[in-house]
C-alpha positions in Angstrom: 0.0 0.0 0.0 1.1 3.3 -0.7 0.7 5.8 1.8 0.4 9.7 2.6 1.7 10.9 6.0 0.0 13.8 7.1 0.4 16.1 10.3 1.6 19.1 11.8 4.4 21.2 10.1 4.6 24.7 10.5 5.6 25.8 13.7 7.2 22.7 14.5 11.3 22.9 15.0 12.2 20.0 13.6 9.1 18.1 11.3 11.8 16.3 9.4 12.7 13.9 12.3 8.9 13.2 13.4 8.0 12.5 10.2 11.2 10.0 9.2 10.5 8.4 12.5 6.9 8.0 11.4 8.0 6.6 7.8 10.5 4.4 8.8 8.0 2.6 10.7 5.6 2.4 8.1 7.9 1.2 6.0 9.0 -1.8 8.5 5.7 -2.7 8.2 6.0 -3.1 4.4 4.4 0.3 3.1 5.2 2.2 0.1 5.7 5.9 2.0 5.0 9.3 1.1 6.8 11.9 3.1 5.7 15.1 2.4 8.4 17.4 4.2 10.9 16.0 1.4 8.4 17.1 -0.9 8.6 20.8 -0.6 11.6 23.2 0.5 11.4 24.7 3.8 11.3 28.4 1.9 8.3 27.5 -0.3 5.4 29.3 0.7 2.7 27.1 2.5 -0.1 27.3 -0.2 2.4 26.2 -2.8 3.8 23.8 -0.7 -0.1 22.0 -0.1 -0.6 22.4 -3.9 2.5 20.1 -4.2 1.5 17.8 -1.9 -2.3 17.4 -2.7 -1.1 16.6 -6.0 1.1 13.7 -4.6 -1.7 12.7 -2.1 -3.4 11.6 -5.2 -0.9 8.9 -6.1 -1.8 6.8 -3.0 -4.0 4.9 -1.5 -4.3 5.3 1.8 -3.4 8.4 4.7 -1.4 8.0 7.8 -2.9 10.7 10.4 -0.1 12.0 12.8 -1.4 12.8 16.5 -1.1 16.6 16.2 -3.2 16.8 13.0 -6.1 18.4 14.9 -3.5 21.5 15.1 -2.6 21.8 11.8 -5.0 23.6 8.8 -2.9 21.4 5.8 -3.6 18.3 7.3 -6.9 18.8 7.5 -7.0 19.9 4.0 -5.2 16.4 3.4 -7.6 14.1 5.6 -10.6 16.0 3.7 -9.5 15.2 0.5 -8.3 11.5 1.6 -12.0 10.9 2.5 -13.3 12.5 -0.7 -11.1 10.3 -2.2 -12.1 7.3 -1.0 -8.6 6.7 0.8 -7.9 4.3 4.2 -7.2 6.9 6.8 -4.8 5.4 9.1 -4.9 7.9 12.8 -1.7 7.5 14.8 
């Protein structure tokens, strides 16, 4: 299965280690991973950077919610369009 991780990124220090911690186990378990803080530079403004990664959203099948999504307007955007989609949504 290939899937999305989605959760809190701006205003967090360092996103890149929460979300390789949360990739690397996904990927023990045998998942194809989307990380979408190696998707985007940390300069690019945030509604390019969701534009980017809705479009790679697309290409999978299923979400993985982090537990601080609740705090974080992208990942809602992201869990919205997983369920439009028809997507697993996978909370953490």
């Amino acid at each position: 299965m290939k899937i999305y991780i989605s959760g809190k990124v701006t205003g967090v220090k360092h996103p890149e280690w929460k979300f390789a911690k949360t990739e690397k186990y996904l990927q023990s378990l045998g998942h194809e991973v989307l990380n979408p803080v190696e998707l985007c530079r940390n300069d690019l403004p945030w509604k390019e950077a969701m534009i980017i990664c809705l479009e790679e959203l697309k290409k999978c099948n299923a979400i993985y919610v982090q537990p601080d999504w609740e705090k974080s307007r992208g990942a809602k955007i992201e869990i919205s369009c997983a369920e439009k989609y028809g997507f697993e949504i996978i909370y953490g």
